[in-house]
C-alpha positions as protocol buffer text, in pm:
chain_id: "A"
residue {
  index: 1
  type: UNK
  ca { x: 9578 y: 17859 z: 10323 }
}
residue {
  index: 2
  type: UNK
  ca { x: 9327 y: 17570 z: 10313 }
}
residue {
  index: 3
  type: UNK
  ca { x: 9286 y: 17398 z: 10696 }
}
residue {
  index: 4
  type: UNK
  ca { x: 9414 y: 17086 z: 10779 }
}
residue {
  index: 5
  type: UNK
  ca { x: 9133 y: 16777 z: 10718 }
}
residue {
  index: 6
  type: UNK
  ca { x: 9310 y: 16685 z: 11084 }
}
residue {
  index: 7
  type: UNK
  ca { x: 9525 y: 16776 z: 11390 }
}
residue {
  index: 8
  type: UNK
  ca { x: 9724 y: 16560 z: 11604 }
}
residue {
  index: 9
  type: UNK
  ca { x: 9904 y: 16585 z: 11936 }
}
residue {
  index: 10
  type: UNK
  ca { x: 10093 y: 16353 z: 12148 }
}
residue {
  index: 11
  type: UNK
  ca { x: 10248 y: 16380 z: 12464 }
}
residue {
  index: 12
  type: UNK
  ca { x: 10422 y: 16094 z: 12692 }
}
residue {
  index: 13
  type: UNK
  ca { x: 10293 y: 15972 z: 13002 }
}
residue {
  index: 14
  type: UNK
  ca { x: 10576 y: 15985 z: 13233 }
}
residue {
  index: 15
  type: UNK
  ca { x: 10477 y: 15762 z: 13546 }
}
residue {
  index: 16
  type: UNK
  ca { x: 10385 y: 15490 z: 13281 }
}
residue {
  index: 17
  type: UNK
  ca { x: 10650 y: 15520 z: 13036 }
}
residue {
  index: 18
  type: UNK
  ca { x: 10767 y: 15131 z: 13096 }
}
residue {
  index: 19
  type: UNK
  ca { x: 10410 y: 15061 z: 12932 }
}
residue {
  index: 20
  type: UNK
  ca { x: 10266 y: 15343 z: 12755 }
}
residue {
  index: 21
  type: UNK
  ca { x: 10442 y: 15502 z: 12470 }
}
residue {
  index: 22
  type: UNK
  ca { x: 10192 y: 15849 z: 12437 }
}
residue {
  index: 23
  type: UNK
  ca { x: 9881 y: 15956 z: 12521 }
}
residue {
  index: 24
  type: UNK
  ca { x: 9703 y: 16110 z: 12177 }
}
residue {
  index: 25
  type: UNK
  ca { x: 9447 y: 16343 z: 12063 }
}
residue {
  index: 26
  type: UNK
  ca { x: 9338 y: 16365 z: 11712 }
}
residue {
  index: 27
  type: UNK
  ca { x: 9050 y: 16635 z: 11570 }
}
residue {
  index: 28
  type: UNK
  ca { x: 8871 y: 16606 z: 11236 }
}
residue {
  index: 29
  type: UNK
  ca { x: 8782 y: 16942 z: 11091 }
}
residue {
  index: 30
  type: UNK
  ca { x: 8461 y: 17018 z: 11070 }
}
residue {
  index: 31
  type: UNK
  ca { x: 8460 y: 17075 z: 10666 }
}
residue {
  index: 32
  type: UNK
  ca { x: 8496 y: 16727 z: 10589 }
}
residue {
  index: 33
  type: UNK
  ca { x: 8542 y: 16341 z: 10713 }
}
residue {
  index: 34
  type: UNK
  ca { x: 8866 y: 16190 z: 10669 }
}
residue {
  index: 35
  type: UNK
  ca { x: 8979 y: 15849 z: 10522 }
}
residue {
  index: 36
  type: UNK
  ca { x: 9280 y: 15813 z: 10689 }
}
residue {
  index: 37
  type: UNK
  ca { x: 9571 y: 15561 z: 10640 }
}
residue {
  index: 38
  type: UNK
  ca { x: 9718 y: 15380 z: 10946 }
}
residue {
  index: 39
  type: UNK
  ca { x: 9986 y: 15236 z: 10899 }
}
residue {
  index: 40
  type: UNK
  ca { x: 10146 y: 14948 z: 11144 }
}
residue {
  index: 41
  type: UNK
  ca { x: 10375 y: 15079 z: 11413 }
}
residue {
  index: 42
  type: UNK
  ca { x: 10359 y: 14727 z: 11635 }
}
residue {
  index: 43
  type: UNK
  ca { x: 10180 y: 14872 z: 11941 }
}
residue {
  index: 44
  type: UNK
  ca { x: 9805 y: 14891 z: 12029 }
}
residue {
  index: 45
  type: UNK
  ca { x: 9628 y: 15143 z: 12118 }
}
residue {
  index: 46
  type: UNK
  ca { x: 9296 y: 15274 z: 12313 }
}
residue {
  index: 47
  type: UNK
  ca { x: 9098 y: 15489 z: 12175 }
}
residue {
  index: 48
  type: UNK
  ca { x: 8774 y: 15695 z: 12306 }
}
residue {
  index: 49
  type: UNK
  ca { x: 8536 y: 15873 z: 12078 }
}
residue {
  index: 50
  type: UNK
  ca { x: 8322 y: 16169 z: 12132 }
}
residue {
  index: 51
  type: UNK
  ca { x: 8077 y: 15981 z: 12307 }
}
residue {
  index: 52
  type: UNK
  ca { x: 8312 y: 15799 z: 12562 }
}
residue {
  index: 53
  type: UNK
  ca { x: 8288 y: 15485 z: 12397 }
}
residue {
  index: 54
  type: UNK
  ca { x: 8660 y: 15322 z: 12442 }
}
residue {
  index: 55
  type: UNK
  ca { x: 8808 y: 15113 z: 12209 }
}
residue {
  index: 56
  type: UNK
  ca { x: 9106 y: 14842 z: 12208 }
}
residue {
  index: 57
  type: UNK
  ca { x: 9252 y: 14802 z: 11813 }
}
residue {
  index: 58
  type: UNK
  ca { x: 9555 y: 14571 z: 11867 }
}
residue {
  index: 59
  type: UNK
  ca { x: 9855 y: 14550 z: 11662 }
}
residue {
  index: 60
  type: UNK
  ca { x: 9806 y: 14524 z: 11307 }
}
residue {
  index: 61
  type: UNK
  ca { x: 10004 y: 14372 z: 11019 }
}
residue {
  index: 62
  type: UNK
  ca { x: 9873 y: 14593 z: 10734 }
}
residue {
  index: 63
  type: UNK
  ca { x: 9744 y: 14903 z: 10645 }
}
residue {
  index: 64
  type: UNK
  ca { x: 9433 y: 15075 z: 10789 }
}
residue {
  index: 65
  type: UNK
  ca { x: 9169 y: 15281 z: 10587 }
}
residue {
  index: 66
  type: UNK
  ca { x: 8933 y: 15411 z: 10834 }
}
residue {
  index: 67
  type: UNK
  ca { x: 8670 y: 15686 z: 10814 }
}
residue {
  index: 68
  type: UNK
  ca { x: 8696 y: 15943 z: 11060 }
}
residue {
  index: 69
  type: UNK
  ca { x: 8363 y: 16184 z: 11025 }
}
residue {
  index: 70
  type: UNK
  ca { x: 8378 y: 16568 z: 11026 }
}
residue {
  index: 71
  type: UNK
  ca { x: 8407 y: 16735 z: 11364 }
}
residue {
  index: 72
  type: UNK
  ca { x: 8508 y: 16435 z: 11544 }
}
residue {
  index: 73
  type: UNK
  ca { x: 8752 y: 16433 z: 11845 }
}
residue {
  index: 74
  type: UNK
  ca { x: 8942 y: 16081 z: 11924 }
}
residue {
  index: 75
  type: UNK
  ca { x: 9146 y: 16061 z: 12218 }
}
residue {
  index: 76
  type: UNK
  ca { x: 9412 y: 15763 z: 12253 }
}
residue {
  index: 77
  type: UNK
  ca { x: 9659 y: 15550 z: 12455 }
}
residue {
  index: 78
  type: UNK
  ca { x: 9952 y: 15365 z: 12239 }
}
residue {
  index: 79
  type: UNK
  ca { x: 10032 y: 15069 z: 12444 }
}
residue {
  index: 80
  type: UNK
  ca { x: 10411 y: 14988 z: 12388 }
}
residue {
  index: 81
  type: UNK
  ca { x: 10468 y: 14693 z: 12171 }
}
residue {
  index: 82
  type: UNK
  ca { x: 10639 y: 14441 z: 12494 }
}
residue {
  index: 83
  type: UNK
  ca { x: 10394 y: 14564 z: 12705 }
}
residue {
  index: 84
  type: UNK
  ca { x: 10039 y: 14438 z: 12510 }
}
residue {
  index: 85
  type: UNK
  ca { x: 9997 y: 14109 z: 12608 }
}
residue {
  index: 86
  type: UNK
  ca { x: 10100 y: 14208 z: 12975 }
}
residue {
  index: 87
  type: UNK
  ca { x: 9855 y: 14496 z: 13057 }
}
residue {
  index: 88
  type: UNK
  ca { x: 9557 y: 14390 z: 12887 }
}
residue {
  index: 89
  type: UNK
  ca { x: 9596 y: 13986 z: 13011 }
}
residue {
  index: 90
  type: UNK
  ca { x: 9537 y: 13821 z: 12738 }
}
residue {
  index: 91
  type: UNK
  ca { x: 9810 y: 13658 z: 12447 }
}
residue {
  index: 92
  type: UNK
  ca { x: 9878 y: 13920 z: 12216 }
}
residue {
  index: 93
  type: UNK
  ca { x: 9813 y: 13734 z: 11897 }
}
residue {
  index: 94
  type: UNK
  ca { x: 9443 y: 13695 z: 11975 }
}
residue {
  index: 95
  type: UNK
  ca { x: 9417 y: 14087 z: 11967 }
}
residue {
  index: 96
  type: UNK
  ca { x: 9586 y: 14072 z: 11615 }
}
residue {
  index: 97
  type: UNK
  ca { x: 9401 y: 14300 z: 11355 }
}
residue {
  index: 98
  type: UNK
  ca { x: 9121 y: 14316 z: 11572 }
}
residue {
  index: 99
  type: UNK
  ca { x: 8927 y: 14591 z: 11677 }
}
residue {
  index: 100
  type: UNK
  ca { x: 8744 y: 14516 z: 12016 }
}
residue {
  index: 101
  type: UNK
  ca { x: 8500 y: 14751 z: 12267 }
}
residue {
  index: 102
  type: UNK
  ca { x: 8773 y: 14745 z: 12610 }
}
residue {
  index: 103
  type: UNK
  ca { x: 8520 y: 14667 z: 12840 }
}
residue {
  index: 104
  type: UNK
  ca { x: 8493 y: 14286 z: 12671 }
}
residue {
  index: 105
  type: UNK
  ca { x: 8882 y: 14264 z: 12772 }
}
residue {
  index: 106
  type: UNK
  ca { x: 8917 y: 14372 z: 13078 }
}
residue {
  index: 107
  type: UNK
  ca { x: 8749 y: 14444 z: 13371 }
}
residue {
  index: 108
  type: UNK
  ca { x: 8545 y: 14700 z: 13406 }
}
residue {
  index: 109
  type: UNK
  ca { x: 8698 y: 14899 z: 13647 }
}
residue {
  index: 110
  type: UNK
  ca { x: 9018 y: 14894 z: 13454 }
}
residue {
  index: 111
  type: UNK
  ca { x: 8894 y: 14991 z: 13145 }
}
residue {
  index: 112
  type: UNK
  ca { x: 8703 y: 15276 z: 13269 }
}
residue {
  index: 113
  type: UNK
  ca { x: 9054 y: 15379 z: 13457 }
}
residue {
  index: 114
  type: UNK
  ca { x: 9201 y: 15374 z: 13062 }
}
residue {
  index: 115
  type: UNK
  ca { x: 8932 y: 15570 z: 12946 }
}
residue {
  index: 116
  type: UNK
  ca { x: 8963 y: 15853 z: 13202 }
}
residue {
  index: 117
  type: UNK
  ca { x: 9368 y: 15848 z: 13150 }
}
residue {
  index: 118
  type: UNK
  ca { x: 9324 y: 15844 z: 12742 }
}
residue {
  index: 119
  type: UNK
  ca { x: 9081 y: 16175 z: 12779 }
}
residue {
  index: 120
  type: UNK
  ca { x: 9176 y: 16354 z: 13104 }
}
residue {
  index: 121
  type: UNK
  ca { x: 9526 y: 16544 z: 13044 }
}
residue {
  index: 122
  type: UNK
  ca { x: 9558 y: 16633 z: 13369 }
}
residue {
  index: 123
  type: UNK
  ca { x: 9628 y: 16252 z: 13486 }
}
residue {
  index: 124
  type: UNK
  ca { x: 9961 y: 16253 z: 13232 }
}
residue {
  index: 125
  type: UNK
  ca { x: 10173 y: 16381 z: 13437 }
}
residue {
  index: 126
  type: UNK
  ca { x: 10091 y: 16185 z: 13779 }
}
residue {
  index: 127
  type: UNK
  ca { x: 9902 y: 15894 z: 13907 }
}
residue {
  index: 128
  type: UNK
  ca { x: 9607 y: 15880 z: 14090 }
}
residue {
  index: 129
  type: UNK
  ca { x: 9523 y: 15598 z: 14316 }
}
residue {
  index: 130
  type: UNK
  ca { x: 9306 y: 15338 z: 14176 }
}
residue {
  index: 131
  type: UNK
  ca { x: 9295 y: 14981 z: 14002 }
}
residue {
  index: 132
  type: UNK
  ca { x: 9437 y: 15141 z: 13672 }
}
residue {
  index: 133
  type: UNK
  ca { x: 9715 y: 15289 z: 13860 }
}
residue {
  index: 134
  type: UNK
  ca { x: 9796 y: 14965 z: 14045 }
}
residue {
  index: 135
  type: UNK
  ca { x: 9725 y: 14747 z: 13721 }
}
residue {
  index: 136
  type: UNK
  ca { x: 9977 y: 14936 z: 13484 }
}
residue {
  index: 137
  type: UNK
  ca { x: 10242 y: 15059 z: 13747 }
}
residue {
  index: 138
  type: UNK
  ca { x: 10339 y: 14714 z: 13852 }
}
residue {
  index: 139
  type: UNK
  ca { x: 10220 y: 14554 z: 13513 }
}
residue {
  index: 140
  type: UNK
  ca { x: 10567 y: 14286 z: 13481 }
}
residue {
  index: 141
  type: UNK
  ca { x: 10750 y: 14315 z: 13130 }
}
residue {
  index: 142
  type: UNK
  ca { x: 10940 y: 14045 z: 12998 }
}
residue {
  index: 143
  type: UNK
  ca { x: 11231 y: 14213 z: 12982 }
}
residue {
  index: 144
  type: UNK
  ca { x: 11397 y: 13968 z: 12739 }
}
residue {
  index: 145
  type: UNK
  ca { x: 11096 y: 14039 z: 12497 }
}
residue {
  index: 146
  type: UNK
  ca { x: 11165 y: 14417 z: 12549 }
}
residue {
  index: 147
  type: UNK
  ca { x: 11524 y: 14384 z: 12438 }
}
residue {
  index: 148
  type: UNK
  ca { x: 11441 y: 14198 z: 12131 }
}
residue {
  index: 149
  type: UNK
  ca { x: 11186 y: 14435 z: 12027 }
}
residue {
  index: 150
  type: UNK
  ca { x: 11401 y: 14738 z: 12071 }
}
residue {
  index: 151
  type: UNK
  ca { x: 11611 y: 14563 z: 11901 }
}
residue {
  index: 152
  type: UNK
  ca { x: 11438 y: 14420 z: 11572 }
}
residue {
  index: 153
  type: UNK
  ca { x: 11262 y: 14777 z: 11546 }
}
residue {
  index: 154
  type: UNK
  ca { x: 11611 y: 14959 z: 11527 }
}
residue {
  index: 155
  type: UNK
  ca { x: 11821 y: 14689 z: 11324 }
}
residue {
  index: 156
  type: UNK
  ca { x: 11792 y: 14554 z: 10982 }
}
residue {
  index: 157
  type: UNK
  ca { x: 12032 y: 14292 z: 10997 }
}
residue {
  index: 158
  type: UNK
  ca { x: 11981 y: 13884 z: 11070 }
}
residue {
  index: 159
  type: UNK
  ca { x: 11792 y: 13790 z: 11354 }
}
residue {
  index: 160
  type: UNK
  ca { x: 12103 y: 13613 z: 11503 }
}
residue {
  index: 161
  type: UNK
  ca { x: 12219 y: 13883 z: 11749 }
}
residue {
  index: 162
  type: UNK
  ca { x: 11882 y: 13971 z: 11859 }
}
residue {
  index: 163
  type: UNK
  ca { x: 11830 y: 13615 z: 11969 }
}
residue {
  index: 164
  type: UNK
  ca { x: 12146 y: 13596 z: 12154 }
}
residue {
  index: 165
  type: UNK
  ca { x: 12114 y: 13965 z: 12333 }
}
residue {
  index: 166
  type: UNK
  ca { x: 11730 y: 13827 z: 12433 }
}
residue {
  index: 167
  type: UNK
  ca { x: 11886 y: 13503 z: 12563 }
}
residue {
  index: 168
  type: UNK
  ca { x: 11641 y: 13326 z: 12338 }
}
residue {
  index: 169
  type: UNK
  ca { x: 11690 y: 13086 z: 12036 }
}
residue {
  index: 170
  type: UNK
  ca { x: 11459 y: 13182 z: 11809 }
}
residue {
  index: 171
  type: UNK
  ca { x: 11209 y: 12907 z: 11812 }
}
residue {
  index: 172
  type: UNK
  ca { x: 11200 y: 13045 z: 12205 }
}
residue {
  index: 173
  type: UNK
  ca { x: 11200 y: 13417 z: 12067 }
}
residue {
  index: 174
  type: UNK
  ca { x: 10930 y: 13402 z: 11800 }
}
residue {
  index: 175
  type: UNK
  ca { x: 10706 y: 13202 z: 12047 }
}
residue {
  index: 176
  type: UNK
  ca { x: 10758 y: 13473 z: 12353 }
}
residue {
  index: 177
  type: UNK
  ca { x: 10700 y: 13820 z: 12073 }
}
residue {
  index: 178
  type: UNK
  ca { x: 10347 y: 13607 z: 11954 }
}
residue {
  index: 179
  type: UNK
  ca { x: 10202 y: 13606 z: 12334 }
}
residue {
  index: 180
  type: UNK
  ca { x: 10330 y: 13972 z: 12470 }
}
residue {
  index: 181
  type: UNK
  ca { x: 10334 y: 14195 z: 12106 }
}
residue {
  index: 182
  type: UNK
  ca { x: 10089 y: 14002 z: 11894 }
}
residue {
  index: 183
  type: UNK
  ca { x: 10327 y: 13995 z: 11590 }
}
residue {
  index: 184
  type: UNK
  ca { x: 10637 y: 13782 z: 11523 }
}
residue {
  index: 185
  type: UNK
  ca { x: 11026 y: 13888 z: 11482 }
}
residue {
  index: 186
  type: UNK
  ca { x: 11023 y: 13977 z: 11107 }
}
residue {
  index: 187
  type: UNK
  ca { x: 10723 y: 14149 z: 11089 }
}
residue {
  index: 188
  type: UNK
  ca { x: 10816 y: 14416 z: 11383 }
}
residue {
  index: 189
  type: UNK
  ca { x: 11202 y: 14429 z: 11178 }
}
residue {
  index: 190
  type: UNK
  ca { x: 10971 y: 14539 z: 10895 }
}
residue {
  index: 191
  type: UNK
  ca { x: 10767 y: 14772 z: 11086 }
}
residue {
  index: 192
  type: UNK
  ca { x: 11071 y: 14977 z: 11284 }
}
residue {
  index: 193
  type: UNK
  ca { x: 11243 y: 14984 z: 10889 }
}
residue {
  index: 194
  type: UNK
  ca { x: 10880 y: 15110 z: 10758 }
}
residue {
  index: 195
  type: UNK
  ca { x: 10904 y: 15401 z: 11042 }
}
residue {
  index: 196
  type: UNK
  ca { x: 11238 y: 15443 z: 11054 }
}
residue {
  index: 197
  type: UNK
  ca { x: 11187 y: 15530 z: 10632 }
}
residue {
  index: 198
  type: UNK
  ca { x: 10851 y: 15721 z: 10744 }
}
residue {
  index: 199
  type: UNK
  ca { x: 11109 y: 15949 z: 11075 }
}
residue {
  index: 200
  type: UNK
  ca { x: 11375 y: 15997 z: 10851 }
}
residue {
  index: 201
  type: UNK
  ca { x: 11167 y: 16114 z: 10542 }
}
residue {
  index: 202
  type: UNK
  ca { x: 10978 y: 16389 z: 10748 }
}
residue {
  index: 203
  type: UNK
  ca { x: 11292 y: 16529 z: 10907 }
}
residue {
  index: 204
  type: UNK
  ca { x: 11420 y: 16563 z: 10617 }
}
residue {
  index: 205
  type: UNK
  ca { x: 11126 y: 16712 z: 10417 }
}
residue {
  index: 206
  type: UNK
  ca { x: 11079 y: 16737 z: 10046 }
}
residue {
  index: 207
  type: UNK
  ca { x: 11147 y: 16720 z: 9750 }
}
residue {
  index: 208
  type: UNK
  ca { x: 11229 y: 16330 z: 9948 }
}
residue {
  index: 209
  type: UNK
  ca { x: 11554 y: 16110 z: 9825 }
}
residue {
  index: 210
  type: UNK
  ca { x: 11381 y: 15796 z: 9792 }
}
residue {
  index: 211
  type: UNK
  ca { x: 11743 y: 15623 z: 9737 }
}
residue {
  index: 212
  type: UNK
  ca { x: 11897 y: 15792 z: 10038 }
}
residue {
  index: 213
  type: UNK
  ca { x: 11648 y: 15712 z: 10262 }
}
residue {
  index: 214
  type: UNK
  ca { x: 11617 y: 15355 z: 10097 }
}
residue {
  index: 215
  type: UNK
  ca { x: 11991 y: 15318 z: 10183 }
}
residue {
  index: 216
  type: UNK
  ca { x: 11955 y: 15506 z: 10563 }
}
residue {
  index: 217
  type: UNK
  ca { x: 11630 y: 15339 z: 10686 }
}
residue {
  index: 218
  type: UNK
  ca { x: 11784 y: 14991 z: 10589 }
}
residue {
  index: 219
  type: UNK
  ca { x: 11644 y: 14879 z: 10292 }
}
residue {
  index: 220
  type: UNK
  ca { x: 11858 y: 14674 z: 10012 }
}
residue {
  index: 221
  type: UNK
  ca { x: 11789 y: 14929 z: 9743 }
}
residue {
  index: 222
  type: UNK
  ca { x: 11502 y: 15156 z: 9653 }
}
residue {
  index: 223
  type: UNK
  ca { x: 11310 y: 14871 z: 9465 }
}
residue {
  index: 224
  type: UNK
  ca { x: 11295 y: 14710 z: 9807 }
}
residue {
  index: 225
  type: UNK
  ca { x: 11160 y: 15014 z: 9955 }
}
residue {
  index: 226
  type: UNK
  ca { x: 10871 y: 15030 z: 9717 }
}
residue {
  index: 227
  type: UNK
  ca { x: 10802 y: 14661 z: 9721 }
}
residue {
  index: 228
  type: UNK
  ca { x: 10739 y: 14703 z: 10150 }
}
residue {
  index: 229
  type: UNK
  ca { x: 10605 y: 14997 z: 10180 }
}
residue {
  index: 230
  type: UNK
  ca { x: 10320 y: 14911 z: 9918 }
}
residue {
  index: 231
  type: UNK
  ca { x: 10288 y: 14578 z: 10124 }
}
residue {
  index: 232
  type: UNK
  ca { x: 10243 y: 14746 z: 10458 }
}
residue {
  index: 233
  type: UNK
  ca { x: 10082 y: 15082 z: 10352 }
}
residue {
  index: 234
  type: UNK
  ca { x: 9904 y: 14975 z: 10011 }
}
residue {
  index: 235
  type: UNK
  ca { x: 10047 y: 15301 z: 9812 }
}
residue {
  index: 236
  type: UNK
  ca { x: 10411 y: 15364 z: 9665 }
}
residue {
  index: 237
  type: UNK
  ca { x: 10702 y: 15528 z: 9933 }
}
residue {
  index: 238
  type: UNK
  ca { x: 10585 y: 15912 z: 9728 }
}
residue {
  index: 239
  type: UNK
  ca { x: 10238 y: 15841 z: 9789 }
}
residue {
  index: 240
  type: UNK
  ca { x: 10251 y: 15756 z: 10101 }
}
residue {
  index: 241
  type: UNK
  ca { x: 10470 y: 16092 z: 10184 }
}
residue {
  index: 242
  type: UNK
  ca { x: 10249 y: 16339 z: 10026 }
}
residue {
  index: 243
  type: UNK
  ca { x: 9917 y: 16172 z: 10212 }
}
residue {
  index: 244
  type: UNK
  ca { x: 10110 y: 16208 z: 10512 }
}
residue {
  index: 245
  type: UNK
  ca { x: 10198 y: 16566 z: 10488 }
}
residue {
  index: 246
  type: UNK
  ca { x: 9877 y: 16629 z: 10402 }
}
residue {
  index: 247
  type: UNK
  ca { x: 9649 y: 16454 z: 10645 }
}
residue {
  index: 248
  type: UNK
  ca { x: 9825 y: 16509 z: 10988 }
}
residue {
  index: 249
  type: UNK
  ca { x: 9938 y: 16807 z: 11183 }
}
residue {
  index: 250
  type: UNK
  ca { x: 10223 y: 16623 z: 11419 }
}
residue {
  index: 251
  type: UNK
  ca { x: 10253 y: 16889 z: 11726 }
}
residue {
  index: 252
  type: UNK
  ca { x: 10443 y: 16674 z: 11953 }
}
residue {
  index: 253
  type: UNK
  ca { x: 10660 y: 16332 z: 11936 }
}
residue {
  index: 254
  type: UNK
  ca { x: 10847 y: 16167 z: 11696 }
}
residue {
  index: 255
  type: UNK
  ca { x: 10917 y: 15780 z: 11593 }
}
residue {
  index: 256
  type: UNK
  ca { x: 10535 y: 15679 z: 11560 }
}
residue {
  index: 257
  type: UNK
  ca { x: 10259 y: 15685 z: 11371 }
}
residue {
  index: 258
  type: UNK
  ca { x: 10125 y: 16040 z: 11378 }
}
residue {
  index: 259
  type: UNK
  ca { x: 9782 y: 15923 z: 11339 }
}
residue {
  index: 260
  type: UNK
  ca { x: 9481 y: 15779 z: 11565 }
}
residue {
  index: 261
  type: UNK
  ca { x: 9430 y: 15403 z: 11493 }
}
residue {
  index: 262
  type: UNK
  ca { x: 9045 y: 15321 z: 11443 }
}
residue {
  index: 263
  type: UNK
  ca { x: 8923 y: 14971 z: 11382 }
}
């Protein structure tokens, strides 16, 4: 049997679950570099390479083709989607499909406290006392934007109920999602449908019922499915599978992209 071009683990971060979805690592065989296709999943994410230089890549709008090399090792933090704009201080939007170094966001102290979290496992599972404990602990959520983005990444229906659950019109509610996730209402509905299609497809394994899964991950029809997931992940629903199971070893986790995110 042929090895995997990568592995992948996640685990969650339980004292900072409010703001961080998992920590990640991801290792590149040594046989070959990797093109690898991200996909958007709404959050943002550090990342730390082999050298210790740390990364921010914010939430992105369209697919991702980075080149991982052979042998690497890429440690991350996914930053939940209500929570970007919050921990790292600035308005989400200006992180947008951008890929900058951390220490040009926030201070340095900070950043070097996400570094050491993203690549030390054995600060996962309590805190340690420090400015990036302080800083992410008490980091304040919007909790109105957290409602609306559970609720846009779990529902395909109208806006309309979101709004009103959020108590925000949606002038109010597009506005609010720009400055804390980066990305407006109908985009993050079409990312939670895109990952809902890409949960649903690997539970269920192949040979994959494009129509079922069309019909369960909230999608019109199946022509629907093929005409998003082509605009968000540049290759056909089939494609996209087969890459998938191809690429990435998931050990751990479930509901996001199984993948590191490199800008």
């Amino acid at each position: 049997m042929d090895a995997l071009p990568s592995q992948y683990h996640e685990e969650a971060v339980p004292w900072l679950g409010r703001v961080i979805r998992c920590r990640w690592t991801q290792r590149i065989s040594a046989t070959g570099s990797l093109v690898q296709r991200v996909v958007p999943d709404a959050c943002a994410d550090v990342i730390v390479d082999d050298d210790g230089a740390a990364v921010l890549v914010g939430p992105a709008t369209t697919v991702d083709l980075p080149l991982l090399r052979a042998g690497a090792t890429l440690w991350g933090l996914r930053i939940r989607p209500e929570a970007i704009g919050a921990v790292l201080g600035v308005p989400a939007d200006e992180l947008t499909d951008r890929s900058l170094p951390l220490d040009a966001i926030l201070p340095c102290s900070v950043a070097r406290g996400l570094t050491e979290l993203a690549t030390d496992p054995s600060l996962v599972t309590e805190p340690t006392p420090g400015p990036i404990a302080a800083r992410l602990v008490d980091t304040p959520i919007d909790e109105r934007v957290r409602r609306a983005v559970d609720g846009l990444l779990a529902s395909a229906g109208t806006l309309g109920p979101i709004c009103d659950d959020a108590f925000l019109s949606g002038r109010h509610l597009r506005r609010r999602m720009l400055e804390e996730v980066g990305l407006g209402p109908k985009l993050v509905q079409r990312i939670g449908r895109l990952q809902r299609f890409l949960a649903l497809a690997e539970s269920q394994g192949h040979p994959y019922r494009l129509a079922w899964l069309a019909q369960a991950a909230g999608y019109a029809d199946q022509a629907h499915l093929n005409r998003e997931v082509r605009a968000l992940a540049g290759v056909t629903p089939r494609e996209l599978l087969s890459e998938r199971a191809r690429a990435t070893l998931a050990t751990a986790g479930s509901g996001s992209d199984a993948a590191a995110r490199v800008g």
